[in-house]
N, C-alpha and C positions, 0 to 999 in steps of 0.2 A: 196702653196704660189704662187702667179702669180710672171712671168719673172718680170725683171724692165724694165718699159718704156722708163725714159728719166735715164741719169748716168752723174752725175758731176766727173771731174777729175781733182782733184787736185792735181793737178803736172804740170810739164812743158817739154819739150825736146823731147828726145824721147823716154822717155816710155808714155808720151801723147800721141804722134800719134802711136805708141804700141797697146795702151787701145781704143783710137777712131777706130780704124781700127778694133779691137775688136767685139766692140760694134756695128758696121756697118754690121759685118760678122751675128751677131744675130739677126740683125732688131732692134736695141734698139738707143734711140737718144741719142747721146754724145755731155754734154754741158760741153766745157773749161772753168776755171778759168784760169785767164791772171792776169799778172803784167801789168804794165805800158809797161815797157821794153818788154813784150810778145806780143803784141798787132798783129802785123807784121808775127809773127811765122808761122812757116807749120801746128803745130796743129792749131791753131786758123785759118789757112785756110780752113783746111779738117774738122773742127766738124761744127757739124749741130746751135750749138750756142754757143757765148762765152759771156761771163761777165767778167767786169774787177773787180780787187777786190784790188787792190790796187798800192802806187808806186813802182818801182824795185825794192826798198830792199825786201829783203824776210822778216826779220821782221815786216814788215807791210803788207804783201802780204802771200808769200806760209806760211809763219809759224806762221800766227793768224787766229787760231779755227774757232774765233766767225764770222770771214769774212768768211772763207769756208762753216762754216753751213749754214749763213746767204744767200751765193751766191745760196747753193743748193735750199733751202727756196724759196728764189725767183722769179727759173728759174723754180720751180716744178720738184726737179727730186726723185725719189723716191730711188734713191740710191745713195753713193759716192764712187769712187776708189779713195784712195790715191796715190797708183804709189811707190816708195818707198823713200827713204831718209825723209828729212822735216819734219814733223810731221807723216806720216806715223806708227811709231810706239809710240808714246804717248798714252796710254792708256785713256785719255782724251776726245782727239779726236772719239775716237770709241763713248764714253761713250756721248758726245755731239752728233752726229748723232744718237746713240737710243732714246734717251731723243727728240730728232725732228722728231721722227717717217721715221727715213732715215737709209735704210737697209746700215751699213758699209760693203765694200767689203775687210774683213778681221776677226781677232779672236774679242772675246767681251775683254769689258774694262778689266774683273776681269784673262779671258785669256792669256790676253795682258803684265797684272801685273806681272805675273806668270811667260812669256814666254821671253816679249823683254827686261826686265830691264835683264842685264848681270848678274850681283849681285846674282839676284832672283834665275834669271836659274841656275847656277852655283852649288847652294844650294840645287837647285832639284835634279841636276843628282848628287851630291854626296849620299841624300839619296837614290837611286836607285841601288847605287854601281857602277855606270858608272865613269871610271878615269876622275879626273877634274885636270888640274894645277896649280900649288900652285900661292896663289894669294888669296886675299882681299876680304870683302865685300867693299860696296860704303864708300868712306874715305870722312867724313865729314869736314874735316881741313885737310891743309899745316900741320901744326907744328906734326901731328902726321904720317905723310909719313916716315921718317929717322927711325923710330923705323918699321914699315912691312916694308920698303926695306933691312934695317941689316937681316931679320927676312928669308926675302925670299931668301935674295944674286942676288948682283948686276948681270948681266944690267938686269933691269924692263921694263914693258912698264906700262905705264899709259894709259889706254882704256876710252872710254865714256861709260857712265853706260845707256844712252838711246838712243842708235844709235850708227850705221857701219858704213861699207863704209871708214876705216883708218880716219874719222873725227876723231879731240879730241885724237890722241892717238901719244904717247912722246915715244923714248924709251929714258933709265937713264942708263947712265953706273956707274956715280959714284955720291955721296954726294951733290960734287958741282954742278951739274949741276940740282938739282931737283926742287929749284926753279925755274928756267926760263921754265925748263918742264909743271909745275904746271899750270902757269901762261897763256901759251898758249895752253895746251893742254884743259882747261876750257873755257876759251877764247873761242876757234873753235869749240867745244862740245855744247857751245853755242848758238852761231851763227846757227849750221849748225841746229840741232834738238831743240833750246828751252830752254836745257837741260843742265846743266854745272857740273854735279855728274860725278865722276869717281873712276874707281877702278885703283887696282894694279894687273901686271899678272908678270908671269915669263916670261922672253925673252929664245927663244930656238933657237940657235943656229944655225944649219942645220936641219932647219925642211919644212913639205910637209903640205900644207891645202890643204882638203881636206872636203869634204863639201857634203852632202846630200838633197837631196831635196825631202818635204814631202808634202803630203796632209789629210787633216781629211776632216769630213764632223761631220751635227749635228746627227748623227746614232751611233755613237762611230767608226767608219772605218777608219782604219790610212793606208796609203800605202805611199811607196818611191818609186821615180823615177827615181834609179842610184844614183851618186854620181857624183862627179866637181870636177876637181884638180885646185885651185887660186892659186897656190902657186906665182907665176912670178909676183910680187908686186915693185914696188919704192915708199921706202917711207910711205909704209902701204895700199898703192894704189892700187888695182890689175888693171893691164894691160894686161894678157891673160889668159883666161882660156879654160879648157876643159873637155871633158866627153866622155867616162868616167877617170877618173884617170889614167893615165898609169905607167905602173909597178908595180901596187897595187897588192899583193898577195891575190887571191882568198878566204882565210878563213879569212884575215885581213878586206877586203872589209864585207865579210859576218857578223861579231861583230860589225864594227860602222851601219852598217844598223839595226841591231837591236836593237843598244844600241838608236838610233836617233827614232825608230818608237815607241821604252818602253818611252820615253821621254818625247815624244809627246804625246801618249796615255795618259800619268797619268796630264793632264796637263787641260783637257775639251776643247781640241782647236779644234777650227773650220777656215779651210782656209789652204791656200797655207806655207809651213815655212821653213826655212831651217837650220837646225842642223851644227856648224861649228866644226871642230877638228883637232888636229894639230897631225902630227904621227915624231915623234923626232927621228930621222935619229940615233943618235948616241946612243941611248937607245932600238931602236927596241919597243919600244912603242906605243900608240895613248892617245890621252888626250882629254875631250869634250872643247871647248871652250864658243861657245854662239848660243843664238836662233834666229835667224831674222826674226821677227814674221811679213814677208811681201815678196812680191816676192823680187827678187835677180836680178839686172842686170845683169848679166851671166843667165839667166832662158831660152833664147835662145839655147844656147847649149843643153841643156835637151831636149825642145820640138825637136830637131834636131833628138837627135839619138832615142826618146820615141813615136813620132810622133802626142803627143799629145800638145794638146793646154792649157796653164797655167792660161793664163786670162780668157778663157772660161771657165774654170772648179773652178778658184775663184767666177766667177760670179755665176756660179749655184750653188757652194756650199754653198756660204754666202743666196744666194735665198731658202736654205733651200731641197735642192733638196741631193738626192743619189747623191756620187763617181758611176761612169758606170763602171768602171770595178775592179777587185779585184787583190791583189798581185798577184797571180799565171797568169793573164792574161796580166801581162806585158813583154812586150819585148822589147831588147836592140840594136839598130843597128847599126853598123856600128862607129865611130865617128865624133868629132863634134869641130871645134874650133875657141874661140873666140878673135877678138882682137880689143881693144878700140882705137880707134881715134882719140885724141888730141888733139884741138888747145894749143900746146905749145911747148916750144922749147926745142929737140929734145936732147940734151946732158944736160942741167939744169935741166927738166922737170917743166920749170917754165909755166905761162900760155901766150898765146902770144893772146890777143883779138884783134880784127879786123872787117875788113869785107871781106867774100869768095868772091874772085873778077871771080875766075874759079874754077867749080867744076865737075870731072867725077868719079863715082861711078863705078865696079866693077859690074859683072854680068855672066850671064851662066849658067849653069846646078849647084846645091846644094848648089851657091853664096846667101848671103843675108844680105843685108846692112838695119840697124835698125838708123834711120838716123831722128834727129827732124830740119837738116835744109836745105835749099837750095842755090844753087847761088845766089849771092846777101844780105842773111843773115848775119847779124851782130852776132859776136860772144860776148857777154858781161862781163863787167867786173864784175858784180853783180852777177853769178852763175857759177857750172861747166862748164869748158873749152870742151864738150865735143862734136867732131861733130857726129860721127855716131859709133853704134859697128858691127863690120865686121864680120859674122860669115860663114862659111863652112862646108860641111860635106861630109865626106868619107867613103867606103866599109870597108877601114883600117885606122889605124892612119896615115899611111905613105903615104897613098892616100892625107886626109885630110889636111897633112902639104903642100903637093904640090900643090895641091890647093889654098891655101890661099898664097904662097908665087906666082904666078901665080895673085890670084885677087889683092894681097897687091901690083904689078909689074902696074895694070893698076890702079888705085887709083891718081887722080890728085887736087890739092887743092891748089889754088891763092891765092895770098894776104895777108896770113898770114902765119906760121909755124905749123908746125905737127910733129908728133911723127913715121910719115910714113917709114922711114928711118929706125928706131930703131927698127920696126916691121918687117921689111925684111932680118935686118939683125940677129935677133934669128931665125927667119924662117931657116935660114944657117947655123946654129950652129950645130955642131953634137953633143953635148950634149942636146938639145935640140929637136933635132931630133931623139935620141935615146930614149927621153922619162928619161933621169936621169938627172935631177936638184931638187936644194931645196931652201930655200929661202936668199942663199947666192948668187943663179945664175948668177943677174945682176954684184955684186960688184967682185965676181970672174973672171967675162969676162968683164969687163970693157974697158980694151984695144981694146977689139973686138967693142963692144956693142958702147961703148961713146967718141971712137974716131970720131975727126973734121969729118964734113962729107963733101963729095967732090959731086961736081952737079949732076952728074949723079944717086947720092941718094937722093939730097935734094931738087930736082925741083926747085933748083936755076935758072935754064936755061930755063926751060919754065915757070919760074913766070914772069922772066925780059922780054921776051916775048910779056905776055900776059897781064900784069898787066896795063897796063898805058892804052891798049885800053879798056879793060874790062871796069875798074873803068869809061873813057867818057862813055863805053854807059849806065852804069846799072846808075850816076845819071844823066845825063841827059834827059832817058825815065822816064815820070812820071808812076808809079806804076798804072797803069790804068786796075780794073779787066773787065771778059767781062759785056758784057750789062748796062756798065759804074757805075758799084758799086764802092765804095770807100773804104777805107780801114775797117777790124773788130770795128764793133759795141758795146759798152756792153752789148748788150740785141742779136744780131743775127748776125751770119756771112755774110760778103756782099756779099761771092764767092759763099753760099749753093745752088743757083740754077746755076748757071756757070759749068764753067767746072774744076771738083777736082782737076785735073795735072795741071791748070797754075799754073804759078810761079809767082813773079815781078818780072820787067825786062827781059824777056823772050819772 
C-alpha cells in the first residue's frame, strides 16, 4: 500500500500541530480542518492547507462526520487522523472514511465497537479472565440507576460509554444526588463525543491508574510500550503524568502488561490503543478499566523514555505497513514527565479564557513543550482551556522531577491565569517526589496544593507589568504575514510559503 500523500486532521490544538509536524517529518501534506474560532491558530499556520468546516461550536464543526469526510473529499487527502477526543472514537467515523475510500488513521468501525465503547470492553476482558470492576453495562434510563448503584454500593461514578478524557463522568456518593449526576454527566458526554450513553463503575478510594500503551498492526503483532502512571487527576482530569509508573512492583507491572496485550490481541485491532487499569491501594489489587481506542494525550511521555514516535507508527500501521520492531526489542529509558498547562484558575480549576498577552516557553536539553498556541492567541471559550503539555525527561525519576520543576520555574504566561503555580508546587512535594501518592493526592494536600497564591508564584507581578503594553502592541499591529498574505483561507494557508515561525504580532 503507498504512504498517504496529503492527511486531513481533524482536531484542533495541539495535537494538530502534534500530527502536522508529524506529517512534515514524512514528506506527507497535512491539510487542517478549522472552526470558525480556528482560523488564526498555530496549526492552521504551520499546515500546508486548511479548510474551514464550520462555526465554533463543535457540534457543528469538530463533531459532525459528514463535514470531516466531506472536508477530506474535498481537499483530496487520501487519509484522516482524528487526533483524539471529539469524535475520534465513534466507530462511525472510522466506518464513514472507509465507505469514502479514506485510509482512517486508527482501528476499523467493527474494532472500534469492540474496543472504545467502555461497556463493550469491559465484557471482553472479563471473558478473558482479566479482573474488571464491579459496574454496569450502558444504563439505558435514569429510573433504573437506584437499583445498580444499591447493587454496586455507593460512591459510583458514572463514566461515558463513548469517550475519556474525565468527560461525562459524575461521582454519586448517595441516592440524592443521582439525579443532578445523571443530568450532567449525559449532558457533557454529550457535547464532548456525540455521545450521551453511560455506564456505572465503582469509585475506589485510594487508588493508582495506571495505564499501558499499545500497538497492533494488520499482521496480528501486538507490542506495548511501558506503562503511565495518570493517577494526579482534579475532578477526573489528569493534570500530570508519567512513565514509567513509579513504585510499581516489577511482577505487578509484568500482569497488566499482559493482561492489556491478551486484550488487544483477541480484539482484531489495528492502531495505536491504550489499556486503562486502576491498582486499589487498599486491596492490593489491579482491575482493567477501559480501552482508548486512539492515541492518549500523555503519549509524549512514552515516545520520551521508548524513543519512538507514536504518530509515525500510527501512520504506517493504519497504511498497512509492519510494527519495525518486536517485543523483545524494546527498551525503556530513563524517565519522563508530563504536566498540562491550563488556561484556568489555579485554586478552582475553573477555566479562565482570554487572550496570551506574554508568552515564554521553557527549553534546554530533554525540555519539550507540546504547545497549539502562541503569543497573541485567544484562548476560547468553545473548547479545552488548554495551552501547552510540558514534558521532561530524566536518566532517573529524580533527575526528571528536577528538571521540570527548573522548566515549570521559567514558564511565563500574560493575560490570563494558569495552573503554573499548582504545578510547581507538587513538583515540591515530598510525597510527590517520592513517587507515593494515589488519587486522593490533590485533596489530601490541599493546604499545601490550593492555598491563596502569593505573586512570586502567580505572575501576578510580571503580568501587571507587562500586560497593558503587551495588549497596545499586539492589537494595534495589524496581523500582517510575510509577502503580504492575509490571514488562513478555506482552501490554502496564506503563511505555506513564508516563513513557518512567524507568529501575529511578532
Amino acid at each position: 500500500m503507498a504512504v498517504p500523500e496529503r492527511v486531513l486532521i481533524a482536531n484542533r490544538g495541539e495535537i494538530a500541530v502534534r500530527i502536522i509536524r508529524a506529517c512534515f517529518d514524512e514528506g506527507i501534506e497535512a491539510v487542517l480542518a478549522v472552526s470558525e474560532a480556528d482560523r488564526e491558530s498555530l496549526g492552521a499556520q504551520l499546515a500546508d492547507r486548511v479548510i474551514c468546516i464550520g462555526p465554533a461550536a463543535a457540534s457543528e464543526s469538530y463533531l459532525d462526520i459528514d463535514r470531516l469526510v466531506a472536508a477530506a473529499k474535498m481537499s483530496g487527502c487520501d487519509a484522516l487522523h482524528p487526533g483524539y477526543g471529539f469524535v475520534s472514537e465513534r466507530p462511525e467515523f472510522s466506518a464513514a472514511c472507509a465507505e469514502a475510500g479514506i485510509v482512517f488513521v486508527g482501528p476499523s468501525a467493527e474494532a472500534m465497537r469492540r474496543s472504545g465503547d467502555k461497556a463493550t470492553a469491559r465484557a471482553r476482558a472479563r471473558e478473558l479472565g482479566i479482573a474488571v470492576g464491579e459496574g454496569s453495562g450502558v444504563v439505558t434510563s435514569e429510573t433504573d440507576l437506584p437499583a445498580i448503584a444499591d447493587k454496586i454500593g455507593y460512591p459510583i461514578l458514572l463514566k461515558a460509554a463513548g469517550g475519556g478524557g474525565g468527560r461525562g463522568m459524575r461521582r454519586v456518593d448517595d441516592l440524592s444526588h443521582l439525579p443532578g449526576a445523571w443530568a450532567t454527566a449525559t449532558a457533557e458526554a454529550q457535547q464532548a463525543f456525540g455521545d450521551g450513553r453511560l455506564f456505572v463503575e465503582r469509585f475506589v478510594r485510594h487508588a493508582r491508574h495506571v495505564e499501558v500503551q499499545v500497538l497492533a498492526d494488520a499482521d496480528g503483532n501486538v507490542v506495548h510500550l511501558g506503562n503511565r502512571d495518570c493517577t494526579l487527576q482534579r475532578r477526573h482530569q489528569k493534570l500530570i503524568e508519567e512513565a514509567p509508573a513509579p513504585d510499581l512492583p516489577e511482577a505487578l507491572a509484568r500482569e497488566i502488561f499482559e493482561a492489556a496485550t491478551r486484550l488487544i490481541a483477541s480484539l482484531d485491532y489495528q492502531g495505536a490503543a491504550t489499556c486503562e487499569f486502576l491498582l486499589d491501594r487498599d486491596r492490593g489489587d489491579y482491575l482493567f478499566l477501559e480501552i482508548n481506542a486512539r492515541l492518549q494525550v500523555e503519549h509524549p511521555v512514552t515516545e520520551m523514555i521508548t524513543q519512538r514516535d507514536l504518530v509515525h507508527l500510527q501512520i504506517s500501521v493504519a497504511n498497512g505497513e509492519p510494527l519495525p520492531f518486536k517485543q523483545e526489542d524494546l527498551r525503556v529509558h530513563g524517565a519522563a514527565i508530563e504536566c498540562r498547562i491550563y488556561a484556568e484558575d489555579p485554586l478552582k480549576f475553573l477555566p479562565s479564557p482570554g487572550k496570551i498577552v506574554q508568552l515564554r516557553t521553557p527549553a534546554g536539553p530533554y525540555v519539550r513543550d507540546d504547545s497549539g498556541v502562541y503569543e497573541g492567541s485567544e484562548i476560547s471559550v468553545y473548547y479545552d482551556p488548554m495551552i501547552s503539555k510540558l514534558i521532561v525527561w530524566g536518566a532517573t525519576r529524580a533527575e526528571a522531577v528536577e528538571r521540570m520543576t527548573r522548566a515549570l520555574s521559567e514558564y511565563r504566561v500574560g493575560g490570563i491565569r494558569t495552573n503554573l503555580a499548582f504545578h510547581r508546587r507538587v513538583m515540591k512535594n515530598a510525597d510527590f517526589r517520592r513517587g507515593r501518592y494515589d488519587t486522593s493526592f490533590i485533596e489530601g494536600h490541599r493546604a499545601e496544593l490550593l492555598r491563596p497564591l502569593g505573586l512570586e508564584e502567580s505572575d501576578d507581578a510580571l503580568d501587571a507589568a507587562i500586560t497593558a503594553a503587551a495588549l497596545h502592541a499586539i492589537e494595534s499591529a495589524a496581523p500582517t504575514a510575510p509577502n503580504g498574505a492575509g490571514p488562513p483561507s478555506t482552501e490554502r494557508s496564506a503563511w505555506q510559503s513564508g516563513n513557518l515561525n512567524w507568529r501575529p504580532g511578532v
